[in-house]
N, CA, C and O atoms as a DFTB+ gen file, in Angstrom:
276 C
 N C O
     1  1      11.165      -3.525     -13.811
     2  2       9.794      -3.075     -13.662
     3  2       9.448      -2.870     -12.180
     4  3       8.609      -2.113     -11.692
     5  1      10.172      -3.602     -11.665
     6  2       9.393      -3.448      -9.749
     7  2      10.498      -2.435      -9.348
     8  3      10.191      -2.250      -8.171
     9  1      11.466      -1.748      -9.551
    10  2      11.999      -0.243      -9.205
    11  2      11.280       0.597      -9.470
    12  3      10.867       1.566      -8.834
    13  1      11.008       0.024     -11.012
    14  2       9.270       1.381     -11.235
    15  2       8.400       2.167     -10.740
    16  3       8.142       3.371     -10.707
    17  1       7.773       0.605     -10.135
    18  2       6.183       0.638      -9.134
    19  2       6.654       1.495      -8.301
    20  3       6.210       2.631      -8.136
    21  1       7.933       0.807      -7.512
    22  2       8.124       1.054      -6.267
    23  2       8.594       2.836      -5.979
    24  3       8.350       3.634      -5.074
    25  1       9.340       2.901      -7.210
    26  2       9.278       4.551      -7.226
    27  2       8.530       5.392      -7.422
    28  3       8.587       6.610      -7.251
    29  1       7.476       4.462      -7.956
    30  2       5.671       5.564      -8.557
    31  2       5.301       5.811      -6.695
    32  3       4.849       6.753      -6.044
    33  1       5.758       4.468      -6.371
    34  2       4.678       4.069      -4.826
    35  2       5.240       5.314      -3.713
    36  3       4.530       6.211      -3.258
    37  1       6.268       5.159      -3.508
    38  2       7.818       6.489      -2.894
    39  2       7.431       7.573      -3.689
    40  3       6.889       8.390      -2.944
    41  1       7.450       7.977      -4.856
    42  2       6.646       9.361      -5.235
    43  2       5.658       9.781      -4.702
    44  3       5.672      10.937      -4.280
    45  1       4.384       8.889      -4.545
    46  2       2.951       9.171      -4.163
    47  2       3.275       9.393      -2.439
    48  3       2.547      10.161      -1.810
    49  1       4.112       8.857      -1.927
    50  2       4.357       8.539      -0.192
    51  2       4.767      10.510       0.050
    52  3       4.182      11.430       0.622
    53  1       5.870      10.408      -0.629
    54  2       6.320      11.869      -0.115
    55  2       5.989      13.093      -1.133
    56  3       6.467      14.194      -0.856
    57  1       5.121      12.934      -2.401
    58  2       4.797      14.460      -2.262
    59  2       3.420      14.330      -2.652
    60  3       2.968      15.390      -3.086
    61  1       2.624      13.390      -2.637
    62  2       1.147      13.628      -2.637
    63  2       0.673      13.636      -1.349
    64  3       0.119      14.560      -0.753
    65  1       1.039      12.096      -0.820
    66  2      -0.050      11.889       0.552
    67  2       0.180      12.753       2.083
    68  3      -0.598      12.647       3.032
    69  1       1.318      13.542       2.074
    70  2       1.499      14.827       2.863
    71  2       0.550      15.386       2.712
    72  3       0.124      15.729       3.815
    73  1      -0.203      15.764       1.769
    74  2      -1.498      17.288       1.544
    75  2      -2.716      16.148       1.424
    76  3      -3.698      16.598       0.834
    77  1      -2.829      14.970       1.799
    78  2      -4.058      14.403       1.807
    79  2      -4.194      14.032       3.774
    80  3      -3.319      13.854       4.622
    81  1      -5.773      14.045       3.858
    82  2      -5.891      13.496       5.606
    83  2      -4.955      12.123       5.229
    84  3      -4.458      11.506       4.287
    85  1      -5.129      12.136       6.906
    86  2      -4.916      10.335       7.271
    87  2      -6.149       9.178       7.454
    88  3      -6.853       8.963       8.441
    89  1      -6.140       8.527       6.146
    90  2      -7.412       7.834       6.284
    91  2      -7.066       6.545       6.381
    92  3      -8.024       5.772       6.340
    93  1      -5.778       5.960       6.522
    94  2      -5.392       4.409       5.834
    95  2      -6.147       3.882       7.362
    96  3      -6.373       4.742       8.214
    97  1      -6.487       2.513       7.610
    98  2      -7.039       1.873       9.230
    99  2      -5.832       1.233       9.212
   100  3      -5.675       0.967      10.404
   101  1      -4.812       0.786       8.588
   102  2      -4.223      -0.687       8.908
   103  2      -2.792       0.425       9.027
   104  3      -2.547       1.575       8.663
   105  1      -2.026      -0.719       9.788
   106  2      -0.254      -0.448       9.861
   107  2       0.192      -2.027       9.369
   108  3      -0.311      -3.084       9.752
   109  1       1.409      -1.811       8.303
   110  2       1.921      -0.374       7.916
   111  2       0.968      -0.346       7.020
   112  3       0.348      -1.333       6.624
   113  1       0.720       1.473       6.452
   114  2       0.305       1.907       5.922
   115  2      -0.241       1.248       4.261
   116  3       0.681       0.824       3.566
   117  1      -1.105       1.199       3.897
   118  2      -1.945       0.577       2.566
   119  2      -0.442       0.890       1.030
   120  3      -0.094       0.094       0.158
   121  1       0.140       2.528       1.336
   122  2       1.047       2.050       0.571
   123  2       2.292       1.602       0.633
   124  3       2.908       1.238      -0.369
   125  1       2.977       1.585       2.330
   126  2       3.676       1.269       1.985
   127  2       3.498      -0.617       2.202
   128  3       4.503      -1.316       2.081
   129  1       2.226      -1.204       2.499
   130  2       1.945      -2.525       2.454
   131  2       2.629      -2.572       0.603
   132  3       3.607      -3.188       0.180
   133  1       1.840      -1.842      -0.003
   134  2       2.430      -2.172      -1.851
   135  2       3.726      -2.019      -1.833
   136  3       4.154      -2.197      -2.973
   137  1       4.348      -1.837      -1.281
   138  2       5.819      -1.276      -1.584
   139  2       6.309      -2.762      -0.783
   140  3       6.382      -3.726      -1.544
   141  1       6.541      -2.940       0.216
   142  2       6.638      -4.306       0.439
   143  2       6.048      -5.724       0.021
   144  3       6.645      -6.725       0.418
   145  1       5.124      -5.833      -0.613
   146  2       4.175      -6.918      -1.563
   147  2       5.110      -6.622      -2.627
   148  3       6.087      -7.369      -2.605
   149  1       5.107      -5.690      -3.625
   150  2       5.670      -5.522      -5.310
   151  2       7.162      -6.097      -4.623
   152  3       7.214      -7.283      -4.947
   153  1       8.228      -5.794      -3.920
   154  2       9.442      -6.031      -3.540
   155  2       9.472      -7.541      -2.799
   156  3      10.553      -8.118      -2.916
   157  1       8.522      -8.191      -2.120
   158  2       8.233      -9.626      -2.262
   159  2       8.001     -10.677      -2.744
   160  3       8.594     -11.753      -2.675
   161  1       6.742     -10.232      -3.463
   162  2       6.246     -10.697      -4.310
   163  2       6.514     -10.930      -5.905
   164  3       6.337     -11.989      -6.508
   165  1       7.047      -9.521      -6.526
   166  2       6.759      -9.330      -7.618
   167  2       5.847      -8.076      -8.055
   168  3       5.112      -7.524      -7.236
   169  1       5.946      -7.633      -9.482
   170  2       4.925      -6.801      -9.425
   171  2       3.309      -6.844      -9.665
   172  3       2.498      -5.929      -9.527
   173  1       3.088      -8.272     -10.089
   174  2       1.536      -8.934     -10.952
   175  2       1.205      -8.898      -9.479
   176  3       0.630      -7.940      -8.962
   177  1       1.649     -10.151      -8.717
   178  2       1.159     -10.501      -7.447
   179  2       1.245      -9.342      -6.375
   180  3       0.229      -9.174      -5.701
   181  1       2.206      -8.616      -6.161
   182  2       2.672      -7.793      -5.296
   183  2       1.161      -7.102      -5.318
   184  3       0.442      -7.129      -4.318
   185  1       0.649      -6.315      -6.899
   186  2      -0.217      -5.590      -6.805
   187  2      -1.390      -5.934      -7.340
   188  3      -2.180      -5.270      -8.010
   189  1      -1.418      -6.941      -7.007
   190  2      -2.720      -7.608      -6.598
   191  2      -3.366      -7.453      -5.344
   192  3      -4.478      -7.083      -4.970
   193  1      -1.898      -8.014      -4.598
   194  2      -2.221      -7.930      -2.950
   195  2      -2.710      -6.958      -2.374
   196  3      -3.593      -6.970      -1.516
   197  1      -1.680      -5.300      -3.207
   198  2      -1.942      -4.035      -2.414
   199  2      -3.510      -3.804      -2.990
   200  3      -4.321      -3.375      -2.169
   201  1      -4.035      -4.106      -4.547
   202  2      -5.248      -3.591      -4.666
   203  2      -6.300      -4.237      -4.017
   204  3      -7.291      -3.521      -3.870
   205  1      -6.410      -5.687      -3.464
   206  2      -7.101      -6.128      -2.476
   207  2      -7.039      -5.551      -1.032
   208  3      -7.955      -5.519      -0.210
   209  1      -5.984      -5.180      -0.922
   210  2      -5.356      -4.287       0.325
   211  2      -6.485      -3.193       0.335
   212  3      -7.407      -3.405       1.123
   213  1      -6.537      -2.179      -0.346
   214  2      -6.899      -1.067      -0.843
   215  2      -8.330      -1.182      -0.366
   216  3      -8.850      -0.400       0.430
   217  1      -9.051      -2.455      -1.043
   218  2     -10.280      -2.485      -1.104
   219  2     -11.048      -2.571       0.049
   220  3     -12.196      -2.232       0.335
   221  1      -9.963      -3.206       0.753
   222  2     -10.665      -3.596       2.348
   223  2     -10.409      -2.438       3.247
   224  3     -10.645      -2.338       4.451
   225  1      -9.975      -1.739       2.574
   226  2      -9.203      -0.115       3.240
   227  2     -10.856       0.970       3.413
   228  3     -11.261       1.743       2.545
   229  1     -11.301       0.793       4.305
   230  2     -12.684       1.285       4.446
   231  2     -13.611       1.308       5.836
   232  3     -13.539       0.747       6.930
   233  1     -14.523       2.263       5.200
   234  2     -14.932       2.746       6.997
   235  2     -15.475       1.456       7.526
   236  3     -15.390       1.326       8.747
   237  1     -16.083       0.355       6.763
   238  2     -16.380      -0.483       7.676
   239  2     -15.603      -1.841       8.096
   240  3     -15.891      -2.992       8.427
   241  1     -14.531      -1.096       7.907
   242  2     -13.102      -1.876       8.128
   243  2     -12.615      -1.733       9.216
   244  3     -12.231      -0.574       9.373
   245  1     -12.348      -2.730      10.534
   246  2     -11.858      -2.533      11.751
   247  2     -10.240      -2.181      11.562
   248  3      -9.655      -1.560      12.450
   249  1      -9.566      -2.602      10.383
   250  2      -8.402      -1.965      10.288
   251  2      -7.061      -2.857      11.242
   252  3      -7.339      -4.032      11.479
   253  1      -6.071      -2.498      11.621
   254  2      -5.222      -2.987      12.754
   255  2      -4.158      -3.255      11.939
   256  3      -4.052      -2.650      10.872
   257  1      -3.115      -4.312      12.380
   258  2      -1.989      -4.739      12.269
   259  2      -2.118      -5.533      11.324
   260  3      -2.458      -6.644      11.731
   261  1      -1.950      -5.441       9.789
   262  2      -1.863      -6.594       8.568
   263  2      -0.778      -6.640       7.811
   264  3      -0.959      -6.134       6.703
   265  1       0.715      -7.229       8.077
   266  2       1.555      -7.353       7.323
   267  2       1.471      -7.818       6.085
   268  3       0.387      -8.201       5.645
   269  1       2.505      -7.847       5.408
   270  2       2.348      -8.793       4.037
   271  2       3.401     -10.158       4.300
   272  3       4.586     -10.213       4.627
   273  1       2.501     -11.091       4.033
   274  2       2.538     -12.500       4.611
   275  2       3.491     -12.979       3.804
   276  3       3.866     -14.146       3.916
């Protein structure tokens, strides 16, 4: 199941988010933070993390350097 995600996550990386702006604030990037969480973690927890990730992913978000811990 976490080759899955992780290939849904690598699908969305190289042929959707090319034709979208650059909006993510944080490095690394919001997906590939999920792609490293699901491959750490697991996939329950992994994407948990990235959808909390996600949420804080916003304009009134100072953004910066947030690995996955």
């Amino acid at each position: 199941m976490r080759r899955v995600i992780v290939t849904c996550i690598r699908f969305y990386q190289v042929c959707v988010s090319p034709f979208l702006p650059r909006s993510c604030r944080f490095y690394p990037t919001c997906s590939e933070y999920a792609v490293q969480a699901v491959t750490k973690y697991g996939v329950i927890k992994g994407l948990l993390l990235a959808a909390y990730r996600i949420l804080r992913c916003n304009p009134f978000s100072p953004g910066g350097y947030d690995p996955v811990k």
